[in-house]
C-alpha positions in Angstrom: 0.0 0.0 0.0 1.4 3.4 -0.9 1.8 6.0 2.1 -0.9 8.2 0.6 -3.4 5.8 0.2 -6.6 5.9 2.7 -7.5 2.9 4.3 -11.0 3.8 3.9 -12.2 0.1 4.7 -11.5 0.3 8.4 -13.2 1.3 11.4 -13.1 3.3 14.5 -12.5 -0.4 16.2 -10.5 -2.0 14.2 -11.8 -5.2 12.7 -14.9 -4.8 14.6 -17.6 -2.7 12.9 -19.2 0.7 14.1 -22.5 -1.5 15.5 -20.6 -4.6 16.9 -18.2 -2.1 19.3 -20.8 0.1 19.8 -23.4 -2.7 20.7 -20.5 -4.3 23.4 -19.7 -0.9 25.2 -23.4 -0.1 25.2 -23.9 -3.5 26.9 -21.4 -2.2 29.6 -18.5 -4.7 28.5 -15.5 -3.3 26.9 -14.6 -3.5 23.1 -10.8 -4.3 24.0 -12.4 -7.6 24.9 -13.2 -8.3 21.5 -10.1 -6.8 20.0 -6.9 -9.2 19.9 -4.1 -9.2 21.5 -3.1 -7.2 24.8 -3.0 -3.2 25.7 -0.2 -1.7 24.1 2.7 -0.4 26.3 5.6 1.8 25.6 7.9 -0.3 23.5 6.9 -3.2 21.5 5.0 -3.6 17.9 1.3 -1.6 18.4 -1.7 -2.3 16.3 -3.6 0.5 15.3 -6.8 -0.3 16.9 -8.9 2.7 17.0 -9.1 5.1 14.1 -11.8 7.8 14.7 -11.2 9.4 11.1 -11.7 5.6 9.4 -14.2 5.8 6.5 -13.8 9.9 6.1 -14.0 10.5 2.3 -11.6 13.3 2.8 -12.6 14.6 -0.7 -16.4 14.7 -0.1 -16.8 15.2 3.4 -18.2 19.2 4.7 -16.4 20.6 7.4 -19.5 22.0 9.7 -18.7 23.7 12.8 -20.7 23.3 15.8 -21.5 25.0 19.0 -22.4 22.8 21.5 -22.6 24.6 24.7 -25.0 28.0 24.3 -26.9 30.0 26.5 -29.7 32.0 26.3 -32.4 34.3 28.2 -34.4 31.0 28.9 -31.9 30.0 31.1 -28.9 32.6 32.5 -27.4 34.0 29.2 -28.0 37.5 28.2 -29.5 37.5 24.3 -32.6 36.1 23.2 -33.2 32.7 21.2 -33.3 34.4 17.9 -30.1 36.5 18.3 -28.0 33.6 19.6 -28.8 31.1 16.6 -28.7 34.3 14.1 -25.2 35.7 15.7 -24.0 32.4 15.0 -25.0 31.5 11.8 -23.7 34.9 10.4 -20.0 33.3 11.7 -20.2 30.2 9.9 -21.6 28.0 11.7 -23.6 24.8 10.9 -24.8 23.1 13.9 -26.0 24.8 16.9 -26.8 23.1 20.8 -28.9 25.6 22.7 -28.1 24.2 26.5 -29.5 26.4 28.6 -29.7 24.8 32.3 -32.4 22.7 33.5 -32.2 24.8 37.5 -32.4 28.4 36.2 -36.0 29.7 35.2 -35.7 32.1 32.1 -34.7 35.6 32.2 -32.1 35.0 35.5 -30.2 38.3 33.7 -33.7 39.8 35.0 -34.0 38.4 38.4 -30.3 39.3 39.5 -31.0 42.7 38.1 -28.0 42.6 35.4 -30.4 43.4 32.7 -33.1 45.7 32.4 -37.2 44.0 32.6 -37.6 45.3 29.3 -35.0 42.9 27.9 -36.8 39.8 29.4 -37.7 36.9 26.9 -41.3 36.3 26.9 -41.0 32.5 25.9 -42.3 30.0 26.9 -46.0 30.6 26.3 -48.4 29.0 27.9 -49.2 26.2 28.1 -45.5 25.4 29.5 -43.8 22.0 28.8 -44.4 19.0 30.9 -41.2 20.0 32.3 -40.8 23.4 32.5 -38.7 24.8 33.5 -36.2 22.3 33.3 -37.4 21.7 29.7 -34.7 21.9 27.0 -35.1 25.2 24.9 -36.0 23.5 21.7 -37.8 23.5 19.4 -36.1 27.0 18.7 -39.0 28.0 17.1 -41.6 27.7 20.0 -38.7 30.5 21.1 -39.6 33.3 18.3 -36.5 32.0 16.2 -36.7 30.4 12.7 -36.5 26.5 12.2 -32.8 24.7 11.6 -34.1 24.1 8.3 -35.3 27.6 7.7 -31.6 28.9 8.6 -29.7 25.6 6.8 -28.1 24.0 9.6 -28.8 21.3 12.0 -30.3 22.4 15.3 -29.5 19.6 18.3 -32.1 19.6 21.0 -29.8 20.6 23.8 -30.2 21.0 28.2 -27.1 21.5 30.7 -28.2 19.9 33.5 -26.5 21.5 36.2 -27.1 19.9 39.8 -23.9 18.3 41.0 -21.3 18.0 38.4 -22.4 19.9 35.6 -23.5 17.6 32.5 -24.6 18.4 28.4 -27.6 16.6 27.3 -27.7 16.0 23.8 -31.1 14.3 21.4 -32.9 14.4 24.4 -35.2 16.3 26.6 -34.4 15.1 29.9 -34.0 17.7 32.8 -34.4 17.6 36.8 -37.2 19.8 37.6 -37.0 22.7 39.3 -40.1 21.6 41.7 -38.4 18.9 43.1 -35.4 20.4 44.6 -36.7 24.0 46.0 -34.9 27.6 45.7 -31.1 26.5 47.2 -30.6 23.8 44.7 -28.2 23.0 43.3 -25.9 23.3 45.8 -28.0 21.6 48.6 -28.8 18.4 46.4 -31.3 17.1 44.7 -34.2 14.8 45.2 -36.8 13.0 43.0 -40.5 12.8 43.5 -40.1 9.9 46.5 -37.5 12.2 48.0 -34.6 9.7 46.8 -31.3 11.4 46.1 -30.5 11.7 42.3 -26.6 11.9 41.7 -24.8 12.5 38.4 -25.1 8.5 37.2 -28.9 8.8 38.0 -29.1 12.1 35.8 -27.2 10.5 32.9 -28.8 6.8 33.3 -31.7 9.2 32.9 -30.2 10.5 29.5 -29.4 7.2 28.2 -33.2 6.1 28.7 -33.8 8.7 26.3 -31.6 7.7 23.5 -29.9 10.8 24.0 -25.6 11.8 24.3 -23.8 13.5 27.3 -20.8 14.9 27.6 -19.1 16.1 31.0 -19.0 19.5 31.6 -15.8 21.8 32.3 -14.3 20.2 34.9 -11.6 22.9 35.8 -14.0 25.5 36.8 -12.6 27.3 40.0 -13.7 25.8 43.4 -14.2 29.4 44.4 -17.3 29.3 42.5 -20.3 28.0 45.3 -22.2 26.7 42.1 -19.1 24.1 41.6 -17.0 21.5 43.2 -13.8 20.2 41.8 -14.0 16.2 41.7 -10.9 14.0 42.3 -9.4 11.8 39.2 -11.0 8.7 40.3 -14.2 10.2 40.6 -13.9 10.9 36.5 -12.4 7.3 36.1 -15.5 5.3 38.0 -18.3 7.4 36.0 -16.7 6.5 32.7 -16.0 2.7 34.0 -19.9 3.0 35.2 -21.5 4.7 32.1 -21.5 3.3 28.1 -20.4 5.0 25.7 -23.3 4.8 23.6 -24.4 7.3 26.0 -21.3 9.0 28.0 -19.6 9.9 24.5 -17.1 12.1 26.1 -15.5 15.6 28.1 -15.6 19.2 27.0 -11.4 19.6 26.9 -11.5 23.5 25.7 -14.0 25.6 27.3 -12.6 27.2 30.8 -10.4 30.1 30.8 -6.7 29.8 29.6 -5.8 29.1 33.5 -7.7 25.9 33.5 -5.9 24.7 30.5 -3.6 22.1 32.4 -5.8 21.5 34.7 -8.5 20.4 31.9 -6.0 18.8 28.8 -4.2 17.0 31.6 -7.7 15.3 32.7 -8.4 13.5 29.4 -5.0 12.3 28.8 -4.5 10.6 32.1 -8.4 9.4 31.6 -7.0 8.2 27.7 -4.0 6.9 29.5 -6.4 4.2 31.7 -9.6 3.9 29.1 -7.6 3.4 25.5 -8.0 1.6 23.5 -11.3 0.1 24.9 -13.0 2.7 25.8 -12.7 6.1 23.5 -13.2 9.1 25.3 -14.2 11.7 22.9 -12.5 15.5 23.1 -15.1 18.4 22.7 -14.7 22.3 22.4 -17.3 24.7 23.9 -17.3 28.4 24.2 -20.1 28.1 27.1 -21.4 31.2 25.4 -23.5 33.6 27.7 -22.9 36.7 26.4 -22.6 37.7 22.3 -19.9 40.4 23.3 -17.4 38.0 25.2 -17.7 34.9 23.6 -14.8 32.5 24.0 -13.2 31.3 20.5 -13.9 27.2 21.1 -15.8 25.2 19.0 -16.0 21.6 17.7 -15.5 20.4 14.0 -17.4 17.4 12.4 -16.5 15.5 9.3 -19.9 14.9 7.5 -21.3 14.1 4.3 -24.2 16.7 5.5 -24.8 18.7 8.1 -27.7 17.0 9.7 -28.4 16.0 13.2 -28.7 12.0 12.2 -25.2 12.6 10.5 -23.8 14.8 14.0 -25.2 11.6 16.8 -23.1 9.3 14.7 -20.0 11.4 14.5 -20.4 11.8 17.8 -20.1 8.1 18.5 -17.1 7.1 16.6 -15.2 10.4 17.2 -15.0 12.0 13.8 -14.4 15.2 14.6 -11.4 17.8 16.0 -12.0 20.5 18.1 -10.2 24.1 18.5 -9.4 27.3 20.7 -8.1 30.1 21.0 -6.4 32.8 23.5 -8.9 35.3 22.1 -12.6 36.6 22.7 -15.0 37.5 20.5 -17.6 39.9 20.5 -20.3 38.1 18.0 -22.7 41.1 18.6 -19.9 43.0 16.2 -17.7 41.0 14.2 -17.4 37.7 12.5 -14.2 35.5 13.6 -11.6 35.5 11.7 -11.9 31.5 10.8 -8.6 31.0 9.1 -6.1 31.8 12.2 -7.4 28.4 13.3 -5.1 25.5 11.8 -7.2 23.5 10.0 -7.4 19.3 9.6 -7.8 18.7 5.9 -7.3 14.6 5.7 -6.0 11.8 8.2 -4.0 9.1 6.2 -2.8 6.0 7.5 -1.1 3.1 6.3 -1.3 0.4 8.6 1.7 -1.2 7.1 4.2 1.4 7.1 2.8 1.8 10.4 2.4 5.5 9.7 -0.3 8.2 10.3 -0.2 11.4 8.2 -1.9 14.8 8.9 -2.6 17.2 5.9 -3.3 20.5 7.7 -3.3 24.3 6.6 -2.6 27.4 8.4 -0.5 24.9 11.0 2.7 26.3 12.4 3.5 23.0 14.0 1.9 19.5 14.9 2.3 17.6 18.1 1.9 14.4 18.6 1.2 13.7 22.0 0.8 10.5 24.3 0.5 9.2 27.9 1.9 11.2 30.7 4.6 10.2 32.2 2.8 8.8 35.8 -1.0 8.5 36.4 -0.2 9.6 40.4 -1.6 13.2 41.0 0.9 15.8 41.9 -1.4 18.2 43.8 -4.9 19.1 45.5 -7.1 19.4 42.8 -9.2 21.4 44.8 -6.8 24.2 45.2 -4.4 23.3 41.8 -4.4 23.8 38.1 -2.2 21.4 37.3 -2.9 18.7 40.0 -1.5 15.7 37.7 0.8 14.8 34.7 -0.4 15.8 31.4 0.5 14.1 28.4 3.9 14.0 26.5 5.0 14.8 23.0 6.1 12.5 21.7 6.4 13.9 18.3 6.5 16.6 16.1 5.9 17.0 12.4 3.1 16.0 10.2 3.6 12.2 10.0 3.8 9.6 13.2 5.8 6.4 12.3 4.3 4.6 15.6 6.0 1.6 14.9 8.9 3.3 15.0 8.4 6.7 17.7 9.2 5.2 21.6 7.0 6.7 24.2 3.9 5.9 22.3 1.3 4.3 25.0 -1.6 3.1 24.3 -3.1 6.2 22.6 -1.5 9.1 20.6 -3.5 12.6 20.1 -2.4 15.5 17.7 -2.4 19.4 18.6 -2.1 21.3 15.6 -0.8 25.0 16.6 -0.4 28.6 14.7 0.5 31.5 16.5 -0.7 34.6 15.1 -1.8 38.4 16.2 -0.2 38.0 20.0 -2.7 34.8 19.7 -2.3 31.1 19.9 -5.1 29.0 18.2 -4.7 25.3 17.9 -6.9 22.1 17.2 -7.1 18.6 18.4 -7.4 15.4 16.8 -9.3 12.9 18.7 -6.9 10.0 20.2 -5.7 7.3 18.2 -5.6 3.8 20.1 -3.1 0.9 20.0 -3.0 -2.7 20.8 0.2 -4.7 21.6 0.5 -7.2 18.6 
């Protein structure tokens, strides 16, 4: 096989297919029991087992960019329904989550006098969903805002549920309501209608009954916050062990501020380090938008034939997708980003023989290939830390891995594609790659 050929035969799993790995981890066993051979280590021929980008017709395939995390006047954002999506759309974007919290009632802004009444949303009219107001703002057009279809994109019926560790519902309509916890939730608990305690694998066992996706929520947030608590590492480790990933996809890697940015990166690459190759955790980029005028520039990328929200659940499955940030803010209320600083991902070749992956990219300064860190131990509170354990290593640098041949290669490897530009840094990120010991 020559070096630029695609092996566009393969799957995310190796020589299982999409269903068959997707069918074992939703059944709560793990697909590394199906795959051959043993987990690879540092040294040693690897087997490239997991291949989110396997399929891609690089060619064909639209790049759609998605916000996933948005707020709005329904919940505790700042701009109505209609402005969000519109603001949006004018930037380039395809795919749009509305996930305005399932505690807040609409027009918080209002309540905690940071806007004026006059700017209050009047939605939802009456009669209010079963669920309100923990309801999911969606459809967007029960919220004075044209359809999806009306705008061309894909709209994905979003809700943040926010009691405990805060968690992005996605395809579903699932929400804790606001009745059963009283006016000092969420940070006194929450309860369901027989007064049992729900925690955070209640509230996504509760997603998953739904058919819908979840993804865990910026987990660097400062303690200093009394909406938030900082969890330990093996609090992230046993709900990932606990929950499928037909359901738990993944972990929003790129929202918090730039301070966090250890704290959060070094997360999912000592979660990689125990999960891969037999359990993908999925990387996703958020800007957690509440206000138009200082949005943060993160946002997730999806390799589709078509920008729909069928084609969006399955990419979000099997990982095809990047995601990227920035040091800068926007103000969408006045300008429309400048997309090209971002280095962009233009095809993933591999060649299974060479034992080679190859990254065509534009407006990349440099790629970095990146593996496990160098212990799994923390190094610090994580309480009071941003950088309470090891992040990951590069291993690498340069467009093409030979991971036959590069030592230090674990049992995953991840790329960061970075360009420097205007005082700025703006990079991307590959979802990981996994490896079995041959």
């Amino acid at each position: 096989m020559k070096r630029s050929q695609v092996r566009s035969d393969s799957h995310p799993y190796g020589a299982l297919t999409r269903r068959e790995a997707l069918k074992a981890l939703g059944a709560g066993v793990a697909a590394w029991a199906l795959l051959p051979g043993k987990k690879a280590g540092a040294d040693g021929a690897r087997t490239l087992a997991v291949n989110p980008y396997a399929g891609i017709d690089w060619q064909r395939a639209a790049r759609s960019r998605a916000a996933l995390h948005l707020h709005t006047l329904q919940s505790d954002g700042y701009q109505m329904v209609e402005e969000v999506v519109l603001a949006y759309r004018r930037a380039g974007y395809e795919i749009l989550s509305i996930t305005d919290h399932d505690w807040n009632r609409p027009n918080a802004r209002i309540e905690w006098n940071q806007l004026p009444p006059e700017a209050a949303s009047p939605y939802p009219k009456e009669p209010y969903p079963e669920n309100y107001p923990a309801n999911p703002t969606w459809p967007w057009t029960d919220y004075g805002c044209p359809s999806p279809d009306e705008l061309g994109m894909a709209g994905i019926q979003g809700n943040e549920l926010t009691f405990r560790h805060h968690i992005n519902s996605y395809f579903s309509d699932y929400g804790v309501w606001y009745e059963r916890t009283g006016g000092s939730a969420p940070y006194g608990g929450i309860v369901d209608a027989e007064g049992n305690e729900i925690w955070e694998d209640d509230q996504l066992e509760g997603i998953r009954a739904k058919q819908g996706l979840a993804i865990l929520n910026h987990p660097g947030v400062s303690d200093e916050h009394a909406w938030w608590e900082r969890k330990p590492l093996d609090w992230y480790v046993e709900r990932y062990r606990k929950n499928p990933a037909d359901c738990l996809v993944g972990i929003e890697v790129t929202n918090c501020a730039q301070q966090y940015r250890a704290y959060d990166e070094g997360l999912w690459d000592q979660l990689l380090a125990r999960f891969m190759p037999q359990r993908p955790i999925w990387g996703f980029g958020t800007d957690d938008m509440h206000n138009l005028e200082n949005a943060r520039q993160s946002f997730t990328t999806f390799f589709l034939d078509a920008p729909t929200s069928t084609n969006v659940r399955r990419a979000m499955l099997s990982g095809a997708f990047c995601f990227s940030s920035s040091t800068r803010e926007v103000n969408y209320r006045v300008e429309t980003p400048q997309l090209d600083v971002f280095p962009k991902l233009l095809a993933v070749v591999t060649d299974t023989e060479e034992g080679l992956i190859t990254l065509r990219t534009k407006h990349c300064d440099e790629v970095r290939w990146i593996s496990a860190p160098e212990s799994l131990e923390p190094v610090a509170d994580y309480r009071t830390s941003d950088s309470p354990w090891p992040g990951g290593r590069v291993v690498h640098v340069g467009d093409a891995l030979e991971y036959q041949a590069t030592p230090g290669i674990g049992s995953y490897v991840r790329a960061e594609l970075v360009r420097e530009e205007g005082g700025h840094v703006h990079r991307t990120f590959t979802n990981p790659f996994g490896f079995a010991a041959e």
